[in-house]
Each structure stands twice: as C-alpha cells, then as structure tokens.
C-alpha positions as CSV (number, residue, x, y, z in Angstrom):
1,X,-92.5,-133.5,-60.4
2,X,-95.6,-136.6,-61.0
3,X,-97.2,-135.1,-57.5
4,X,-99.6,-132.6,-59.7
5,X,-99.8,-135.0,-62.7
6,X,-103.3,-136.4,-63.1
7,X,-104.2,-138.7,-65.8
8,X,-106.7,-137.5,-68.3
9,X,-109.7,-139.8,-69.1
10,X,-111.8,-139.2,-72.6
11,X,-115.3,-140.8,-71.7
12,X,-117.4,-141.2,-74.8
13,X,-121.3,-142.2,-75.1
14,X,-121.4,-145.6,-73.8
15,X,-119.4,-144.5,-70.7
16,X,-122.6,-142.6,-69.7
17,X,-124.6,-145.2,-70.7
18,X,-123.3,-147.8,-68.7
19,X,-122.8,-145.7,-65.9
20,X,-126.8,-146.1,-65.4
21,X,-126.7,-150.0,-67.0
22,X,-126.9,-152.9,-64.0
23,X,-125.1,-155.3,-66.5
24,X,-121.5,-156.4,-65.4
25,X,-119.4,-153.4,-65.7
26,X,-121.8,-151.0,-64.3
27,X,-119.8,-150.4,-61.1
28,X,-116.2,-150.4,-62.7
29,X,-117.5,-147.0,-64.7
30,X,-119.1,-145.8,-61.7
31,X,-115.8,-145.8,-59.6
32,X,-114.4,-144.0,-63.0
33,X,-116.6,-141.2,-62.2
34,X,-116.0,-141.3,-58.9
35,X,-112.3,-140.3,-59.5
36,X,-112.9,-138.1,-61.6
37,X,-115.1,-136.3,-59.1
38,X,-112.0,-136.9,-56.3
39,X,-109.8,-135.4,-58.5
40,X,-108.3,-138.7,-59.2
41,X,-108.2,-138.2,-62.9
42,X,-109.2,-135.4,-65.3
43,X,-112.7,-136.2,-66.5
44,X,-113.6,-135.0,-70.6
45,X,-115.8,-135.7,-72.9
46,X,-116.8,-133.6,-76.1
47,X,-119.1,-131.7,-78.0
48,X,-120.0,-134.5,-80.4
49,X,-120.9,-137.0,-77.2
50,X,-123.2,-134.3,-75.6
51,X,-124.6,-134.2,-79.5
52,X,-125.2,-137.8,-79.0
53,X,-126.6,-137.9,-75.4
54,X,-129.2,-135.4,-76.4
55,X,-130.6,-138.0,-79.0
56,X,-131.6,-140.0,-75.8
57,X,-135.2,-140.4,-74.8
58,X,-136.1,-139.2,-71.3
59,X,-135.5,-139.4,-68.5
60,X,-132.2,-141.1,-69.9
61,X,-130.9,-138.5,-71.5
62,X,-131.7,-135.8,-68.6
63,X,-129.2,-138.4,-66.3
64,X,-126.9,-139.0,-68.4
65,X,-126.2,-135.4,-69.3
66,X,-126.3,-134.2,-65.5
67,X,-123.2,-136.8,-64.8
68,X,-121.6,-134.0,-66.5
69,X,-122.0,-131.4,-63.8
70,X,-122.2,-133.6,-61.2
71,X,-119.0,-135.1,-62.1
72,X,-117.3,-132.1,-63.1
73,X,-116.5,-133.1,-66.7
74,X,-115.0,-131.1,-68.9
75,X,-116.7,-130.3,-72.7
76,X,-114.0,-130.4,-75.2
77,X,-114.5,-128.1,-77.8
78,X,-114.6,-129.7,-81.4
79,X,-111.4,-127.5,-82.3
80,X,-109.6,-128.6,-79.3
81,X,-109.1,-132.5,-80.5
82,X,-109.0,-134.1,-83.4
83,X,-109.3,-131.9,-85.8
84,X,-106.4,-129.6,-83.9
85,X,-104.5,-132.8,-85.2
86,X,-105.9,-133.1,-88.4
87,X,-105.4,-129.7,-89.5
88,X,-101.4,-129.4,-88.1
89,X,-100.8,-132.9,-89.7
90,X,-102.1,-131.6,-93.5
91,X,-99.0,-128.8,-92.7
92,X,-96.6,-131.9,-92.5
C-alpha cells in the first residue's frame, strides 16, 4: 500500500532563495531538491511564489525560477489550495 506513497513538499520563496545562499542551511535545501528531482518527494510551489520570484533582480531571479524545471516542480494553481479550502469551509 505506502510503496507508491510519496510525500508532498510545499517549497515557498525562501526555499529558492536559500537554495543559492552559502549560509548554514544552504546544503540541507539543496538535498530537498535533490529528492524531489529523485522522485523522493513531490516537489510544489505556487502561483503566488513564482509572482514573488519574478520581483527578483537578475541574474537571481533567472536561477531561482529555472530550479523549477530543473527540479521538476509542480505550479499549483491559485484555485487548487487555499482558497479550494476557503471557499468549501464558508459552505460549513
């Protein structure tokens, strides 16, 4: 039954960030992406961090946004989180 389970993973802006920062941490996020490129985990992010990682200034923002592809990462939709929840919860 858990053999074709695979965690999911949400990775929001700073994930990126750090994923290009030296600072202590730097290689812990790196292995993250890793995973999610071994098919470890299932790598997502979302519509409103793309958004955010396209207010970077280059070259930054060209990296961090490529991690996407080269990762395979997966663009949530905006109606495929939250506000899914939001809007079934005012039903309730």
């Amino acid at each position: 039954m858990w053999e074709n389970f695979k965690l999911k993973l949400y990775l929001e802006t700073t994930t990126f960030n750090w994923f290009f920062d030296e600072r202590k941490g730097h290689e812990d996020v790196v292995r993250i992406f890793e995973a999610v490129r071994d098919g470890q985990f299932a790598g997502y992010t979302s519509k409103y961090v793309t958004d955010e990682l396209d207010k970077a200034e280059e070259p930054k923002r060209t990296n961090m946004l490529s991690l996407i592809d080269e990762y395979g990462i997966i663009i949530l939709s905006p109606r495929t989180g939250a506000e899914e929840v939001f809007d079934y919860a005012k039903l309730l």
